[in-house]
Backbone as JSON Lines, residues from 0, in Angstrom:
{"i":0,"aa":"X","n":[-11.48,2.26,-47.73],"ca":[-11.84,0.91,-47.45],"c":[-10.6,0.23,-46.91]}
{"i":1,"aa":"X","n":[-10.74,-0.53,-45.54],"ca":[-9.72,-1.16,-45.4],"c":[-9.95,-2.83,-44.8]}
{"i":2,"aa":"X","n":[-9.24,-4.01,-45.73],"ca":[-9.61,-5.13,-45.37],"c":[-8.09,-5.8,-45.46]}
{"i":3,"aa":"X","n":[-8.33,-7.36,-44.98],"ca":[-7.17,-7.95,-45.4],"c":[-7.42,-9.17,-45.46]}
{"i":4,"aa":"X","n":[-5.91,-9.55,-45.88],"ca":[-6.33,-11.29,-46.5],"c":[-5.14,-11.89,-45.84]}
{"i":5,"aa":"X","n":[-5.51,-12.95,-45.94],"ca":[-4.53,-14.25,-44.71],"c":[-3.26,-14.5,-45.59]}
{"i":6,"aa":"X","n":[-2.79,-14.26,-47.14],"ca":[-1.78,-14.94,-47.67],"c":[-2.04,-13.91,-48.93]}
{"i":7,"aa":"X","n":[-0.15,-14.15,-49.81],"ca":[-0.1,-13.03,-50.23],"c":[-0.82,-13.47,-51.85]}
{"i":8,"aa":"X","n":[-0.93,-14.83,-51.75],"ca":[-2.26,-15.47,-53.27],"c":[-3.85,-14.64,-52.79]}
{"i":9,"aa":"X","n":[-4.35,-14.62,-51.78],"ca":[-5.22,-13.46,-51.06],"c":[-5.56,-12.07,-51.62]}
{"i":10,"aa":"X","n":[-4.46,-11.58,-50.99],"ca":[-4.09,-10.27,-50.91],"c":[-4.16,-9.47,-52.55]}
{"i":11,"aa":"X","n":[-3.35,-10.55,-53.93],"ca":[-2.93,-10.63,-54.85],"c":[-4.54,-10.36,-55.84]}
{"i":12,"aa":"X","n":[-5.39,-11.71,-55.41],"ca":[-6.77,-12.02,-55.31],"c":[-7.84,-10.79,-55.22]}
{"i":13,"aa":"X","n":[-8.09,-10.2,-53.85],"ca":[-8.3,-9.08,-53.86],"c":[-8.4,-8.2,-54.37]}
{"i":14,"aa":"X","n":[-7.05,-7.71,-54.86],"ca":[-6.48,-6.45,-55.58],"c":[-7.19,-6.9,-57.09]}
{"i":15,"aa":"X","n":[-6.96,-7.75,-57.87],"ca":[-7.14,-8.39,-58.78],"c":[-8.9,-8.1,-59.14]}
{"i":16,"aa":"X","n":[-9.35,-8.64,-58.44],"ca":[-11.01,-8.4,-57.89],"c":[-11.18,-6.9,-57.69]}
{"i":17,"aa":"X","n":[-10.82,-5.99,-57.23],"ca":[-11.1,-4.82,-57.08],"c":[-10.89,-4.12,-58.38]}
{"i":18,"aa":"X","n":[-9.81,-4.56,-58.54],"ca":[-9.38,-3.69,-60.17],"c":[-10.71,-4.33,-61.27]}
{"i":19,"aa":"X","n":[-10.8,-5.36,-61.1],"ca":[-11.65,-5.72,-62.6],"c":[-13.32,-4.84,-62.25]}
{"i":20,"aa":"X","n":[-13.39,-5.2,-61.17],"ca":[-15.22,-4.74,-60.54],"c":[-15.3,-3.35,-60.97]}
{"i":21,"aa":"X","n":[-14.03,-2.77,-60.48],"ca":[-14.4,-1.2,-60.91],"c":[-14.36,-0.38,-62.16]}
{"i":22,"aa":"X","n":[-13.28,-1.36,-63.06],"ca":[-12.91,-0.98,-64.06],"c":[-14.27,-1.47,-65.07]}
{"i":23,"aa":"X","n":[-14.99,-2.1,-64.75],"ca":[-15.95,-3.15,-65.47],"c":[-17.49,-2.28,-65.03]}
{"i":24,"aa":"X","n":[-17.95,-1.86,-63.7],"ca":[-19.24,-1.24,-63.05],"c":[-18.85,0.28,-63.0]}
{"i":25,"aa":"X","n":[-17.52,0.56,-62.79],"ca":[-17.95,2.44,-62.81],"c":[-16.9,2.84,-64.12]}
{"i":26,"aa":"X","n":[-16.23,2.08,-64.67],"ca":[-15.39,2.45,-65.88],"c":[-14.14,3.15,-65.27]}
{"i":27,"aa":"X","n":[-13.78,2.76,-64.05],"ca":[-12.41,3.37,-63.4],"c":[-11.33,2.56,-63.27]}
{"i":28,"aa":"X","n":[-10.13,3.39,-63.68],"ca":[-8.92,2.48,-63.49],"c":[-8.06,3.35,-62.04]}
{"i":29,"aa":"X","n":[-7.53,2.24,-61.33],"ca":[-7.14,2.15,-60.31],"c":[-5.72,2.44,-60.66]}
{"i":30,"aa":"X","n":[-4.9,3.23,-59.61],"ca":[-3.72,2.89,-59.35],"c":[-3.06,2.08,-58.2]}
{"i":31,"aa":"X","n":[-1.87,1.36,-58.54],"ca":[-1.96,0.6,-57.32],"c":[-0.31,0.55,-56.68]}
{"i":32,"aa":"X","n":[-0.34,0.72,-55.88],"ca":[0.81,0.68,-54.87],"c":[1.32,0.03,-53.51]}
{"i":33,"aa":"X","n":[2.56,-0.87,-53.93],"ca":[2.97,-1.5,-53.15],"c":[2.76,-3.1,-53.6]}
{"i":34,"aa":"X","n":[3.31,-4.14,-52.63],"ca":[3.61,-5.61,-53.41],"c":[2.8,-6.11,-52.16]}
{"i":35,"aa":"X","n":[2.01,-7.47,-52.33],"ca":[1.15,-8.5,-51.29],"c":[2.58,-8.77,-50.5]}
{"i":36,"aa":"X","n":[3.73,-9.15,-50.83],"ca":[4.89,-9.86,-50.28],"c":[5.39,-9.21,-48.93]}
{"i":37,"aa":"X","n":[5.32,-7.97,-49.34],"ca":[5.05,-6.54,-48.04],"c":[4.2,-6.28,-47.4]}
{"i":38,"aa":"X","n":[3.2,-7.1,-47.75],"ca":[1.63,-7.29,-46.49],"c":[0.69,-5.73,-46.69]}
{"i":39,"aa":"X","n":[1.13,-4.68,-47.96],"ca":[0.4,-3.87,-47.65],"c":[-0.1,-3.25,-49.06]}
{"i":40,"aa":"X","n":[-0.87,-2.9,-50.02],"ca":[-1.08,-2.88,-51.09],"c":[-2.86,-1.49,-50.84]}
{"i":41,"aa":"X","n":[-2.09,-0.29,-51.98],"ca":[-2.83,0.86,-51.78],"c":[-3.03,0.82,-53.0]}
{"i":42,"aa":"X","n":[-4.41,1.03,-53.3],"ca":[-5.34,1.07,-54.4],"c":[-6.01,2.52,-54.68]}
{"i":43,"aa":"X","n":[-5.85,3.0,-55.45],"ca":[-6.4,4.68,-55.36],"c":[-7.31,4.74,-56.67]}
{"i":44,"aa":"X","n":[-8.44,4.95,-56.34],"ca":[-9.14,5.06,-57.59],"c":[-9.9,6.78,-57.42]}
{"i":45,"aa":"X","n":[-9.44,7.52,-56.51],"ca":[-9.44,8.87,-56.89],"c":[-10.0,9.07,-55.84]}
{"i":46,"aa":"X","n":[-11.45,9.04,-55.5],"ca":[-12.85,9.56,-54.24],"c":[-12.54,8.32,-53.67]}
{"i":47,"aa":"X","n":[-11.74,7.14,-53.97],"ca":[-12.02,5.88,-52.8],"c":[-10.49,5.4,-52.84]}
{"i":48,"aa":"X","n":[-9.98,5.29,-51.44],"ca":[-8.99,4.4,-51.23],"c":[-9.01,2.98,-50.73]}
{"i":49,"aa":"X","n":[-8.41,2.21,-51.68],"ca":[-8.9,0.72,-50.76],"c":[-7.06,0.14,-50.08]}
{"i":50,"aa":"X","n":[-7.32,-0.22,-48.89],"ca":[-6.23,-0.57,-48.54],"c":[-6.09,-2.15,-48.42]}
{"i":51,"aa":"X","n":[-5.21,-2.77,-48.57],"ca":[-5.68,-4.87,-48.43],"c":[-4.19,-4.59,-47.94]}
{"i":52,"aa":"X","n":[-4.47,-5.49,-46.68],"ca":[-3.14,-5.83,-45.79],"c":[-2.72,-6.91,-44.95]}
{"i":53,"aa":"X","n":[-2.19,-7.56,-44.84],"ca":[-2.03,-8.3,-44.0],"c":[-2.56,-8.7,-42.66]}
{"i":54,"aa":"X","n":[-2.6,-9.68,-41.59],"ca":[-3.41,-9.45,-40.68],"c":[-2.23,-8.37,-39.82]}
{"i":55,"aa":"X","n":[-0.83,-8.81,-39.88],"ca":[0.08,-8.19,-39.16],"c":[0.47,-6.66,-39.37]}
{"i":56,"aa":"X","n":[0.48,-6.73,-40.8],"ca":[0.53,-5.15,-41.18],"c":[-0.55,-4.38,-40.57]}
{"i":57,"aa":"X","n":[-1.64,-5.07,-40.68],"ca":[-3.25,-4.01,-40.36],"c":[-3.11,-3.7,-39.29]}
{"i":58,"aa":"X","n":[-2.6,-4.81,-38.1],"ca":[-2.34,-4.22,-36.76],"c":[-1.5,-3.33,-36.33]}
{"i":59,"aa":"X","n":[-0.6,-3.81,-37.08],"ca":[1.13,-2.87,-37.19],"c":[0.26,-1.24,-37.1]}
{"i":60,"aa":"X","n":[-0.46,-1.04,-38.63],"ca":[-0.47,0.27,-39.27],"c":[-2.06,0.9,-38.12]}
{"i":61,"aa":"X","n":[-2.7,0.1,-37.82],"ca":[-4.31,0.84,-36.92],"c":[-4.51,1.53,-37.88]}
{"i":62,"aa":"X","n":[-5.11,1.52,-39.12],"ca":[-5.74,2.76,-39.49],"c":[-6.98,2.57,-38.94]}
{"i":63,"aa":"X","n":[-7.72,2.0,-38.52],"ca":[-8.94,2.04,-38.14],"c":[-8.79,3.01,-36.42]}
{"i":64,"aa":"X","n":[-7.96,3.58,-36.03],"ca":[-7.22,4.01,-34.84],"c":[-7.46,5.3,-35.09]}
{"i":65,"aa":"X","n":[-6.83,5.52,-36.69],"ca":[-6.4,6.61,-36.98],"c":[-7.97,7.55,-37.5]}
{"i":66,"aa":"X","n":[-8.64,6.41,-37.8],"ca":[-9.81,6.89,-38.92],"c":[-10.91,7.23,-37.79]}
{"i":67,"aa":"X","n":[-10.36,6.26,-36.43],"ca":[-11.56,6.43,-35.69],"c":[-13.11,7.45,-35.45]}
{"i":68,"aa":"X","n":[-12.6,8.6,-35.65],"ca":[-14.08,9.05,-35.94],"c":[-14.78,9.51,-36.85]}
{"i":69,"aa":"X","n":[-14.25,8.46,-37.93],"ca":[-15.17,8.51,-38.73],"c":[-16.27,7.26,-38.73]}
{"i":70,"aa":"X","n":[-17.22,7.54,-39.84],"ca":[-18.41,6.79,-40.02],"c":[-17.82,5.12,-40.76]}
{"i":71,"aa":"X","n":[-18.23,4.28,-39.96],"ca":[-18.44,2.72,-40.64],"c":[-19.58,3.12,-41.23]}
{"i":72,"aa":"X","n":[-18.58,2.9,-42.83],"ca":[-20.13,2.46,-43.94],"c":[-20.88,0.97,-43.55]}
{"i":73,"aa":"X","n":[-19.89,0.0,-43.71],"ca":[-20.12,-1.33,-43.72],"c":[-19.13,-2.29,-43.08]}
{"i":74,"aa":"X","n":[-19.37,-3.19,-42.51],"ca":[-18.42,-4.47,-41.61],"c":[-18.61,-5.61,-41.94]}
{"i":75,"aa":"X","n":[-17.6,-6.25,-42.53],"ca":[-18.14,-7.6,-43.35],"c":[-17.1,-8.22,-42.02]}
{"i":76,"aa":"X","n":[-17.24,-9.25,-41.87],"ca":[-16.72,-10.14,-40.87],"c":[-16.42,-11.88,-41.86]}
């Protein structure tokens, strides 16, 4: 999964939100790597990676470049 947030209260937000949803609906704890302050923050909960990044980092890094042929599950806009 890869999304991002405009500010690093956002980004912080996010992560925060991801950790409780999963830990709470599938009983999984996340590991998490890296700081919002660095625009780039990796979430590993084993079968799913979630990435939350900056708008600048996301461009910086293209994983959507990299991932390109793979399948869009979903596109939230």
């Amino acid at each position: 999964m890869i999304c991002n947030g405009t500010s690093d209260r956002m980004l912080d937000a996010l992560a925060k939100g991801v950790l409780e949803a999963t830990k709470k609906d599938y009983k999984k704890k996340g590991r998490v790597e890296g700081q919002s302050r660095e625009g780039w923050l990796v979430m590993d909960f084993g079968d799913v990676v979630v990435h939350l990044f900056s708008p600048d980092m996301r461009e910086h890094y293209d994983l959507e470049e990299l991932w390109s042929d793979g399948k869009v599950l979903l596109r939230v806009q």
